[in-house]
TORGUDREN-354775 format. One record per residue: x, y, z of N, C-alpha, C, O in turn. Coordinates in steps of 0.1 Angstrom, whole numbers. Example, Ala and Ser with C-alpha at 12.3 -4.5 7.8 and 13.67 -1.06 7.14 Angstrom:
// residues 2
+-------+-------+-------+-------+-------+-------+-------+-------+-------+-------+-------+-------+
:  n_px :  n_py :  n_pz : ca_px : ca_py : ca_pz :  c_px :  c_py :  c_pz :  o_px :  o_py :  o_pz :
+-------+-------+-------+-------+-------+-------+-------+-------+-------+-------+-------+-------+
:   132 :   -57 :    78 :   123 :   -45 :    78 :   132 :   -33 :    78 :   142 :   -33 :    85 :
:   128 :   -22 :    71 :   137 :   -11 :    71 :   129 :     0 :    79 :   134 :    11 :    80 :
+-------+-------+-------+-------+-------+-------+-------+-------+-------+-------+-------+-------+
// end
This chain:
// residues 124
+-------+-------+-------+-------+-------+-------+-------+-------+-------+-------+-------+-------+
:  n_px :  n_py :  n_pz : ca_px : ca_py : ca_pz :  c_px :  c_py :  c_pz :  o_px :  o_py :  o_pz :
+-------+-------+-------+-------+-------+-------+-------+-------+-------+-------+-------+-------+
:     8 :   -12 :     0 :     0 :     0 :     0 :     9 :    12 :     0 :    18 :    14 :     8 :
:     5 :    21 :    -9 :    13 :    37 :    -8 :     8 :    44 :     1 :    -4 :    44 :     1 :
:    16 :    51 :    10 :    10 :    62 :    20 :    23 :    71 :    16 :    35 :    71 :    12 :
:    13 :    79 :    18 :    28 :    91 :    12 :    28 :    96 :    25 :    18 :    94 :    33 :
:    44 :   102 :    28 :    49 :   109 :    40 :    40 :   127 :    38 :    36 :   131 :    49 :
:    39 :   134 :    32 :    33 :   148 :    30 :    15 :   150 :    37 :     9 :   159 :    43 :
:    11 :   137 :    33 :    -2 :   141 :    35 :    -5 :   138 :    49 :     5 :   136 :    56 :
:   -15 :   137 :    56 :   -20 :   138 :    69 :   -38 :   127 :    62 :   -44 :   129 :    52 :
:   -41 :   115 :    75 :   -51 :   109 :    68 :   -62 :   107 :    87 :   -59 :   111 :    98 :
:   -69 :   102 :    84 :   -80 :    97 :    91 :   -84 :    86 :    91 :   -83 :    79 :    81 :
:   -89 :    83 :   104 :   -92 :    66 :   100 :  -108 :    60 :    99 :  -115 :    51 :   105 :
:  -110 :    68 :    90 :  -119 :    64 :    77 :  -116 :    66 :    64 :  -123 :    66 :    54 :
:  -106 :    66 :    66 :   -97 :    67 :    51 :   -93 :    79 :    43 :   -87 :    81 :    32 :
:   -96 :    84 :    48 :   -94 :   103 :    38 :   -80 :   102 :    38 :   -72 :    93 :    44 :
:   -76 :   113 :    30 :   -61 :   121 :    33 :   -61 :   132 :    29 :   -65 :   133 :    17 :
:   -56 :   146 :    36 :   -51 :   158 :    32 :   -44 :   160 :    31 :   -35 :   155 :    37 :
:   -41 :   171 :    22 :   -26 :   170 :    21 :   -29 :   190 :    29 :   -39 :   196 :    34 :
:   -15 :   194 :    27 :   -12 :   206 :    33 :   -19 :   219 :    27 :   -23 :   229 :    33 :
:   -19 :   217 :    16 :   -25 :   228 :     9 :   -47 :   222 :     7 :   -53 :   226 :    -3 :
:   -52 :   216 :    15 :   -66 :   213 :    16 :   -67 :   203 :     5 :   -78 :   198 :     6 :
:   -62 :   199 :    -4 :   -69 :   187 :   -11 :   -72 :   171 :    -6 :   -62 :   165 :    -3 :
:   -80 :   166 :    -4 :   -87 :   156 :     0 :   -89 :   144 :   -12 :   -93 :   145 :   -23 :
:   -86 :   133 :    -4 :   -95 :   122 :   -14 :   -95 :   106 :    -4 :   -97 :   107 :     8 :
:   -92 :    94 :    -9 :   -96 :    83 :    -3 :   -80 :    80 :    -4 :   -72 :    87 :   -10 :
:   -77 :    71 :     3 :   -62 :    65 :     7 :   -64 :    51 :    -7 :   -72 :    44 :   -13 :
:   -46 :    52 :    -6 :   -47 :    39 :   -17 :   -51 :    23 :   -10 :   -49 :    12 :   -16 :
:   -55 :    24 :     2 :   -58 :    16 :    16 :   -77 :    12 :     5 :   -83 :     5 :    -3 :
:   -80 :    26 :    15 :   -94 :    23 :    10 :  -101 :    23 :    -6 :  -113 :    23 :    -7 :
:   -92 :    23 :   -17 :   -95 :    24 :   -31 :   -95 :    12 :   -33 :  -103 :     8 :   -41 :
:   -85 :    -1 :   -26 :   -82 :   -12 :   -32 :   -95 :   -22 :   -25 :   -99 :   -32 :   -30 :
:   -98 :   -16 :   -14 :  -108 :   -21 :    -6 :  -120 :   -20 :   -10 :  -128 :   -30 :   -10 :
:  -123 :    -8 :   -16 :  -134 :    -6 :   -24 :  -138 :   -12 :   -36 :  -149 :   -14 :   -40 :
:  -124 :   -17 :   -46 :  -123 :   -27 :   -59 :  -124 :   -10 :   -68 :  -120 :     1 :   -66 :
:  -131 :   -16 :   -79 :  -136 :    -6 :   -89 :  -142 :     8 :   -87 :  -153 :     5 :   -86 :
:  -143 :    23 :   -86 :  -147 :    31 :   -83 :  -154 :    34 :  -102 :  -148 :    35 :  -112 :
:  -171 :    34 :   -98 :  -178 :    34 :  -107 :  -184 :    50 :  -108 :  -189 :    53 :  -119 :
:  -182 :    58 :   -99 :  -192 :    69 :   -98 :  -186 :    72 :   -84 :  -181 :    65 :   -75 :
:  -190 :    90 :   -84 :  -186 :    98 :   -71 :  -199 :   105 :   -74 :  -205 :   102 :   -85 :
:  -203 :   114 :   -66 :  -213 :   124 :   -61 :  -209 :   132 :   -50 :  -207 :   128 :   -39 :
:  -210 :   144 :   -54 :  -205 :   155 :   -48 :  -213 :   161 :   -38 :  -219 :   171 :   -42 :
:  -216 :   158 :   -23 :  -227 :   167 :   -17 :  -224 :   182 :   -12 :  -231 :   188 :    -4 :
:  -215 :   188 :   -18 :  -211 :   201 :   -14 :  -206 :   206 :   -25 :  -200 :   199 :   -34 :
:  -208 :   221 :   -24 :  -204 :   230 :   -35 :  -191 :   235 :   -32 :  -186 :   232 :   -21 :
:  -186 :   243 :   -43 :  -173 :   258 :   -39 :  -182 :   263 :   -32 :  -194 :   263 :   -35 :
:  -175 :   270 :   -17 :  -183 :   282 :   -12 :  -187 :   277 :     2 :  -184 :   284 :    12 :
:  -193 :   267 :     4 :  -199 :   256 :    15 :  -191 :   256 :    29 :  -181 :   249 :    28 :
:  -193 :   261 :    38 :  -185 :   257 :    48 :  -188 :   249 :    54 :  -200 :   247 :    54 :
:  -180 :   239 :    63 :  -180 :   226 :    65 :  -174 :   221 :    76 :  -163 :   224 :    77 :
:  -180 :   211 :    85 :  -172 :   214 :    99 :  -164 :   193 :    98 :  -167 :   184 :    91 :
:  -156 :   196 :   107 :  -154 :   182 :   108 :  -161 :   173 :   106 :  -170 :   176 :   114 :
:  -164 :   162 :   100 :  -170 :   149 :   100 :  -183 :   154 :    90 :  -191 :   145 :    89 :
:  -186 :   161 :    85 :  -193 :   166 :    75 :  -190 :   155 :    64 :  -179 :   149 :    63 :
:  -202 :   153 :    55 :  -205 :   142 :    43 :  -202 :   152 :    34 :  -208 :   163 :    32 :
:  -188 :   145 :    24 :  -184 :   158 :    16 :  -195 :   152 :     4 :  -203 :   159 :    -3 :
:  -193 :   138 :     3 :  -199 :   131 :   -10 :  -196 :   119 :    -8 :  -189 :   115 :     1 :
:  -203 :   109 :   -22 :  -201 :    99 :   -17 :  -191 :    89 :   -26 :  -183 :    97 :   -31 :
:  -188 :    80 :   -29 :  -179 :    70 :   -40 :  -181 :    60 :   -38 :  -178 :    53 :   -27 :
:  -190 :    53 :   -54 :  -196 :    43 :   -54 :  -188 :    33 :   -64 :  -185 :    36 :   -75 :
:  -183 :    17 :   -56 :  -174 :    12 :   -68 :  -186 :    -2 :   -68 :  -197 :    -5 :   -64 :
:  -175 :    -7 :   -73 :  -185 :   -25 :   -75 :  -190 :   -34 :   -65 :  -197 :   -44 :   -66 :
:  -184 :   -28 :   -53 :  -188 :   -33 :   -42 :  -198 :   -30 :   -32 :  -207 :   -37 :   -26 :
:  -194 :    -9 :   -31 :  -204 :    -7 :   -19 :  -204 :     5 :   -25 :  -197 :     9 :   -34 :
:  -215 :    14 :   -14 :  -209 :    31 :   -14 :  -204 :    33 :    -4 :  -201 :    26 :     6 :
:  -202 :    45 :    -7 :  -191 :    51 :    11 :  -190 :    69 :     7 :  -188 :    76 :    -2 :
:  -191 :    69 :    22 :  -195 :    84 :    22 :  -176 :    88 :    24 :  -167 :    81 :    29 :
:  -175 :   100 :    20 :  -161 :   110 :    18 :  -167 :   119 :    32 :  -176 :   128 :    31 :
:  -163 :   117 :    41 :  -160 :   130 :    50 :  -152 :   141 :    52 :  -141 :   138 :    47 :
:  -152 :   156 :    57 :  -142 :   160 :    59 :  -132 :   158 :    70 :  -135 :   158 :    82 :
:  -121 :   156 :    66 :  -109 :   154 :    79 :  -109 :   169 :    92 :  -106 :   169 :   104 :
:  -115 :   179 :    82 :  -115 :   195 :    92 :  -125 :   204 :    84 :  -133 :   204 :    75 :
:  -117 :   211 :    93 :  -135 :   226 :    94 :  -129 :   231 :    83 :  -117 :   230 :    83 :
:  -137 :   236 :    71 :  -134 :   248 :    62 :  -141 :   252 :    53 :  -153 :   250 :    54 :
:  -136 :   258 :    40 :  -148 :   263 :    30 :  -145 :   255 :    20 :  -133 :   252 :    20 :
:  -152 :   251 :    10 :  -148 :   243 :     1 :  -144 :   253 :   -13 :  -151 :   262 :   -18 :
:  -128 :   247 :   -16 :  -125 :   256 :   -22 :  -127 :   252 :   -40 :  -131 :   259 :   -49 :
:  -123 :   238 :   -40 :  -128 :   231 :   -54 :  -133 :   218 :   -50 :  -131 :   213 :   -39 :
:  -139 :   214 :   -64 :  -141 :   198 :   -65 :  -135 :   196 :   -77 :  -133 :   204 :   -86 :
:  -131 :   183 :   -78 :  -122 :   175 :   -86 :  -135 :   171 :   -99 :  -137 :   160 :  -102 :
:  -142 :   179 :  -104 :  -149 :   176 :  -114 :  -143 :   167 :  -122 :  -148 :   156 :  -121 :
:  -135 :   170 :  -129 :  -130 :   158 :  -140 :  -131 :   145 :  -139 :  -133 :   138 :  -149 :
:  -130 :   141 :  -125 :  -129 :   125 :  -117 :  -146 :   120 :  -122 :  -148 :   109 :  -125 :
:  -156 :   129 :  -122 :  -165 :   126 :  -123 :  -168 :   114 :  -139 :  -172 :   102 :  -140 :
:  -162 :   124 :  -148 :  -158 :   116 :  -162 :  -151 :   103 :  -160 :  -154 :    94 :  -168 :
:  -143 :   101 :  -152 :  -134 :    90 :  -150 :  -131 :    87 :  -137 :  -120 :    89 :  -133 :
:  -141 :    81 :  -129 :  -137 :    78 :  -114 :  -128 :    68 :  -111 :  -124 :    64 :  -100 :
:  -124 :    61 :  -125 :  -115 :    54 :  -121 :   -97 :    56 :  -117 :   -89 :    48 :  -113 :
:   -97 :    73 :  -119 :   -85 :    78 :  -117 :   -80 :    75 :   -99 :   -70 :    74 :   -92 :
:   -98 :    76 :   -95 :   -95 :    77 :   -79 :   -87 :    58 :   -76 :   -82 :    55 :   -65 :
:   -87 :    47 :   -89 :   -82 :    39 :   -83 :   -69 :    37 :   -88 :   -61 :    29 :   -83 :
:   -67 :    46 :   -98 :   -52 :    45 :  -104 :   -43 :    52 :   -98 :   -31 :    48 :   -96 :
:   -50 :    65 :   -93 :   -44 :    80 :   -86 :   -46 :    84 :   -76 :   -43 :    96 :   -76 :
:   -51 :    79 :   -65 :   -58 :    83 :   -55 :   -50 :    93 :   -51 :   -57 :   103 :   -47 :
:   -37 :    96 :   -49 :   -28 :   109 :   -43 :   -26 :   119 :   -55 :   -21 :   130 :   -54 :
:   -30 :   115 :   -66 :   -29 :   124 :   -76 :   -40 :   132 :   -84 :   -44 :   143 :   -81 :
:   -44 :   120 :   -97 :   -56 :   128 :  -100 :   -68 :   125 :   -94 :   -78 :   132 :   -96 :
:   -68 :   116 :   -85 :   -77 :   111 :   -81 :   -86 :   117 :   -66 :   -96 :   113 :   -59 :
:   -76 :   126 :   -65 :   -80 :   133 :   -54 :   -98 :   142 :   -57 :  -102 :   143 :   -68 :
:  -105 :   146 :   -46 :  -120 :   152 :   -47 :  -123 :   162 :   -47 :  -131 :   166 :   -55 :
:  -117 :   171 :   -35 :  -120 :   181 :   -27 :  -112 :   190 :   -24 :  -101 :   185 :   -21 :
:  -112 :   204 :   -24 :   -99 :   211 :   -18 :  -110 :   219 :    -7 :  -121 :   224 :   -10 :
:  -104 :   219 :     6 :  -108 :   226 :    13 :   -95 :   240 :    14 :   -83 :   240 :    11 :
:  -101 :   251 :    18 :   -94 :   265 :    29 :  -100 :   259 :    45 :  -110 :   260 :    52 :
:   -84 :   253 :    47 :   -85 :   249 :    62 :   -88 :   258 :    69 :   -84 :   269 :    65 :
:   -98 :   259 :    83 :  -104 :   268 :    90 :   -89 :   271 :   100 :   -85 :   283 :   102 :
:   -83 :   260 :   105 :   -73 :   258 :   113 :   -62 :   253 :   107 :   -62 :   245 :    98 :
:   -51 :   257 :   112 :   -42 :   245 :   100 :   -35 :   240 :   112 :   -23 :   239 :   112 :
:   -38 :   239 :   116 :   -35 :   232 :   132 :   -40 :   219 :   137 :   -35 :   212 :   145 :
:   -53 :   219 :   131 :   -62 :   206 :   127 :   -57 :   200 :   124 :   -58 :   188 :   129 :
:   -47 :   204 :   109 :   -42 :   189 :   108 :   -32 :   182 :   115 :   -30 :   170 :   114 :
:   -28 :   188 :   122 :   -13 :   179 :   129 :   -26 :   169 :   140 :   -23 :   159 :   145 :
:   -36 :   174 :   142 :   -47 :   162 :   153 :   -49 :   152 :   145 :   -53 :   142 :   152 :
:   -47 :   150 :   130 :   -50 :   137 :   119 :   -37 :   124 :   123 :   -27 :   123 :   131 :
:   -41 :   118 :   118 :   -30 :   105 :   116 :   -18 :   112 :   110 :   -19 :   121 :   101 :
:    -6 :   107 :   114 :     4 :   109 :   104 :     8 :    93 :    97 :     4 :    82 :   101 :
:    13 :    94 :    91 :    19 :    81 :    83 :    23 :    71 :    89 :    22 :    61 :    83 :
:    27 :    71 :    97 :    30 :    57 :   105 :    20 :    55 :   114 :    18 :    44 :   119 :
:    14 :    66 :   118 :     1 :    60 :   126 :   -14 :    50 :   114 :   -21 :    40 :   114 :
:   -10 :    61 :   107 :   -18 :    55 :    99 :   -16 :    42 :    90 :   -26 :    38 :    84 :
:    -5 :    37 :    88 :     1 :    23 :    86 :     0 :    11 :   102 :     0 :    -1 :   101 :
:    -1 :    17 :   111 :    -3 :     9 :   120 :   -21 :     3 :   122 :   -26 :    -7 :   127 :
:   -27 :    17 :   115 :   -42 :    16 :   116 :   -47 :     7 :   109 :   -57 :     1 :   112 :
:   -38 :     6 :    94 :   -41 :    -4 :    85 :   -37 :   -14 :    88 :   -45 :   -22 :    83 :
:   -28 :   -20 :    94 :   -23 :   -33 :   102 :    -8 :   -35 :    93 :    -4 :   -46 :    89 :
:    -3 :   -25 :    90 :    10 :   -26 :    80 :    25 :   -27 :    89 :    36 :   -27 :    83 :
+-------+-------+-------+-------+-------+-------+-------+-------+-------+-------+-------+-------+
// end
């Protein structure tokens, strides 16, 4: 499994990175199998507090709701992924990313998993 050292994750699978982009861990992409469709429950503009339902990502298996990792405003969505959600299984740290928030705190994130917590969380 890839976990990148930069990003900051949750154990429901998210990951942020430092500048607010959000998506699913390469943990829970492979878990999920195929990603067939996302749905976006928040706009640009939306503010959003922790544990907020950003949207959801439906593969061949199940759906599963995208939470936020932290408080903020939603700065983009990853429209494109919508055309090809399979990028979230090729790319999950890249193109496959969802969401950019404007962290409310950026202090918040150091309260997230860091990478080795988060490898211990997956049983790695």
């Amino acid at each position: 499994m890839k976990i990148l050292p930069e990003l900051h994750y949750t154990t429901d699978h998210e990951w942020i990175s430092g500048e607010g982009k959000i998506g699913i861990t390469d943990f829970a992409q492979d878990q999920l199998g195929d990603v067939v469709y996302l749905d976006f429950a928040v706009a640009v503009g939306d503010e959003v507090n922790k544990g907020d339902t950003l949207g959801t990502v439906e593969s061949v298996k199940t759906v599963s709701d995208i939470y936020a990792p932290v408080a903020g405003t939603v700065k983009a969505l990853n429209e494109g992924i919508a055309d090809s959600p399979e990028s979230v299984n090729s790319d999950p740290y890249g193109g496959g990313w969802m969401f950019q928030l404007d962290v409310s705190d950026a202090g918040a994130l150091s309260a997230l998993m860091s990478p080795e917590d988060y490898k211990k969380h997956i049983g790695e």
